[in-house]
C-alpha positions in Angstrom: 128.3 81.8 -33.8 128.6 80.7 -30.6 132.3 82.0 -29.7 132.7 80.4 -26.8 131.7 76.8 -28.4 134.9 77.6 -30.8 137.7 78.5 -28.3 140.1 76.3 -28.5 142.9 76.1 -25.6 146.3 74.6 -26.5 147.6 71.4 -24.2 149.7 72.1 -21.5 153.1 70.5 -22.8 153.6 68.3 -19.5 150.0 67.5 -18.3 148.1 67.7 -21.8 150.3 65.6 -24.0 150.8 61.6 -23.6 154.0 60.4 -23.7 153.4 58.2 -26.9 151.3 55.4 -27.6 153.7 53.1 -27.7 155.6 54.5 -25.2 158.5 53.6 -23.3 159.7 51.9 -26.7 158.9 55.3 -29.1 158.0 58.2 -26.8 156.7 62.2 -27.2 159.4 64.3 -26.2 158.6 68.2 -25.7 161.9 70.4 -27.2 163.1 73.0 -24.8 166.6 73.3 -25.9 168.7 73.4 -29.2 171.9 72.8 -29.2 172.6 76.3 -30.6 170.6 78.2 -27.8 173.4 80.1 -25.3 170.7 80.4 -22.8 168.4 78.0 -21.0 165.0 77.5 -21.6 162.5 75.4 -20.1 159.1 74.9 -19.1 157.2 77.1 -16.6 155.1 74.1 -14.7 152.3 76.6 -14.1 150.7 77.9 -17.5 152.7 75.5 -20.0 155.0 78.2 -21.7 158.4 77.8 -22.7 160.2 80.3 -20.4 164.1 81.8 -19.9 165.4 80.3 -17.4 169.1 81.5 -17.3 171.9 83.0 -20.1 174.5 80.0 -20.0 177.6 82.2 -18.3 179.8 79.8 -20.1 181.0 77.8 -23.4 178.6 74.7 -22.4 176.4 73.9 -25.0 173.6 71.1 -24.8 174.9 68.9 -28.5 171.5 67.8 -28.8 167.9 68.2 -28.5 166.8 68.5 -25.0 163.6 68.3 -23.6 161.3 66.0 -21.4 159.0 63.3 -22.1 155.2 64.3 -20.6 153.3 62.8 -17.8 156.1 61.5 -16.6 157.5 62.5 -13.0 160.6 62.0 -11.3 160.0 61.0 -8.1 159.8 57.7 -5.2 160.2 55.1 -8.0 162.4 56.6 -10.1 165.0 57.1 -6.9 164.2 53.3 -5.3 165.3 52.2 -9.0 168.6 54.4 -8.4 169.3 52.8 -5.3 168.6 49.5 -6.4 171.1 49.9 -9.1 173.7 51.8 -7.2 173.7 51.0 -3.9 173.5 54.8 -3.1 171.3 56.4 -0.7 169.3 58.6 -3.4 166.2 59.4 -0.8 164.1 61.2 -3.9 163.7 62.1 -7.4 164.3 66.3 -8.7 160.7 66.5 -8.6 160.5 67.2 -12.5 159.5 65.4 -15.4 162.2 62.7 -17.0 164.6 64.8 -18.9 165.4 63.4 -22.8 168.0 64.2 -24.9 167.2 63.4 -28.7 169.7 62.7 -31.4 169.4 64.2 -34.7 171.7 64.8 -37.8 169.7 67.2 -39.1 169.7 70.8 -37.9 167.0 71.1 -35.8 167.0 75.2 -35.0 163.6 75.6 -32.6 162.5 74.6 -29.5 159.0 74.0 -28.3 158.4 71.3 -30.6 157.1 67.7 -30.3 159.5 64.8 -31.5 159.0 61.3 -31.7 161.9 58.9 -30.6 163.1 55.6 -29.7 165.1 55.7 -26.2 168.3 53.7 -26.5 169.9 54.5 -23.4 170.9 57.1 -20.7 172.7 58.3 -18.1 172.0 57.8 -14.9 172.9 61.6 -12.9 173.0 62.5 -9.3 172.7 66.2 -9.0 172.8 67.1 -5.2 171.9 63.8 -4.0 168.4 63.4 -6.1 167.9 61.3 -9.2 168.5 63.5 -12.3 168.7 60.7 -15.5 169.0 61.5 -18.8 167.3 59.4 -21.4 169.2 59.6 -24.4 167.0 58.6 -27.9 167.1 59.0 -31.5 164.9 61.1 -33.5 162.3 58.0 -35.6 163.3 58.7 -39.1 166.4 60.4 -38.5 168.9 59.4 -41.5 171.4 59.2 -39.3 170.4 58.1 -36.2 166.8 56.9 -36.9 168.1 52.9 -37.0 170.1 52.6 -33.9 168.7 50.7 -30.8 171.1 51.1 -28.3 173.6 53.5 -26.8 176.3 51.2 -27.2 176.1 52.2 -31.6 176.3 55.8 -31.1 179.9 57.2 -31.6 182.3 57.1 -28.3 182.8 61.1 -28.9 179.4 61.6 -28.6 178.7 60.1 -25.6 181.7 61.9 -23.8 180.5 64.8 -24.9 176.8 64.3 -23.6 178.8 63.3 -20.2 180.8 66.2 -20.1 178.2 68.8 -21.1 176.1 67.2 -18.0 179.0 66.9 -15.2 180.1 70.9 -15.9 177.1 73.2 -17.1 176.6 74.1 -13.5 180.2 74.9 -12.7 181.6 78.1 -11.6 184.9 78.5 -12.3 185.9 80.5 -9.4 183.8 78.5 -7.1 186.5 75.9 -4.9 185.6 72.8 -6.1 184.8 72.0 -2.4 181.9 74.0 -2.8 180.5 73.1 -5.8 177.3 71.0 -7.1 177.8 68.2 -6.6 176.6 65.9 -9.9 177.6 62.6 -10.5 177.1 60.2 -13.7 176.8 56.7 -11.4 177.0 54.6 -14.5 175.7 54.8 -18.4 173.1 52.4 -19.3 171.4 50.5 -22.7 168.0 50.7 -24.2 166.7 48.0 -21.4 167.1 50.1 -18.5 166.1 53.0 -20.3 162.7 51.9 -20.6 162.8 50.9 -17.4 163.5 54.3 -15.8 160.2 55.7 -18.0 158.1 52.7 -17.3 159.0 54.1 -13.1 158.7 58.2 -14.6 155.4 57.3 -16.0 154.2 55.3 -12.4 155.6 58.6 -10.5 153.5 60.7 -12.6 150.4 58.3 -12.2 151.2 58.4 -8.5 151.2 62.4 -8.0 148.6 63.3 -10.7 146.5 61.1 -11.4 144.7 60.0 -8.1 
């Protein structure tokens, strides 16, 4: 047997995977995060493995699945859309792939996983003067979640505590405010513009990788 006619090398979670076949309405979003990990993990871009990034130093934890949709990039088209809907002067994307958050009721207790879900929304983030959003989606099937089309059904707690988890993670407490990052939710958007923002991710991507 021919051993090298068997090897078999697993896709590189960004590059390797499509984001859905019926994506931007149901999309494949790669896991990085639970919400009970106290440290962050996320893809290293080079060879595909989850990696540690940092130990969170404080009491933020992530309350849902969090992870990133493949061959998507954020980048030029992503940040013209921000401007467009802001008025700001956002001069570029954070140069990763768009970020997902994935609602679940069931406990979901390991990362590096592929999900299927149904973006209803996000929040648009400016971390530093660079486009940061954050689709937010529901897990297909989910009992919970699994019928709900837009953010405006999800509770109100939930959605503050998404916002919340987002403006702070990066705070220092003994850092002057003065000094710290500075992040920004511009505005919280529905399931239109939410697939709007991929449609631009999944250009971006096309733009950068695909030549």
């Amino acid at each position: 047997m021919n051993t090298k006619d068997n090897f078999i090398v697993q896709a590189h979670p960004w590059h390797g995977i499509s984001p859905g076949e019926k994506a931007p309405e149901i999309v494949t979003a790669f896991i990085e995060i639970v919400p009970l990990d106290t440290v962050k993990y996320e893809i290293d871009k080079v060879s595909g493995h989850l990696k540690l990034d940092r130990p969170h130093k404080y009491s933020s934890l992530c309350p849902t699945l969090y992870g990133f949709i493949p061959q998507t990039y954020c980048g030029n088209k992503v940040a013209e859309l921000v401007k467009l809907k802001t008025g700001k002067n956002i001069l570029v994307g954070d140069n990763d792939p768009m970020d997902i958050c994935v609602l679940t009721e069931r406990a979901i207790t390991r990362s590096s996983i592929l999900v299927s879900a149904r973006p209803i929304g996000g929040l648009r983030l400016i971390d530093r003067d660079e486009s940061d959003d954050k689709i937010i989606s529901v897990l297909i099937e989910d009992p919970v979640f699994g019928d709900y089309t837009d953010l405006s059904q999800i509770p109100k707690g939930l959605l503050d505590r998404l916002r919340h988890y987002f403006l702070t993670y990066k705070e220092i407490p003994e850092v002057p405010i003065s000094t710290k990052s500075r992040i920004e939710i511009s505005d919280v958007y529905g399931a239109d513009e939410a697939l709007s923002v991929i449609n631009e991710s999944i250009k971006d991507y096309q733009l950068i990788f695909k030549r």
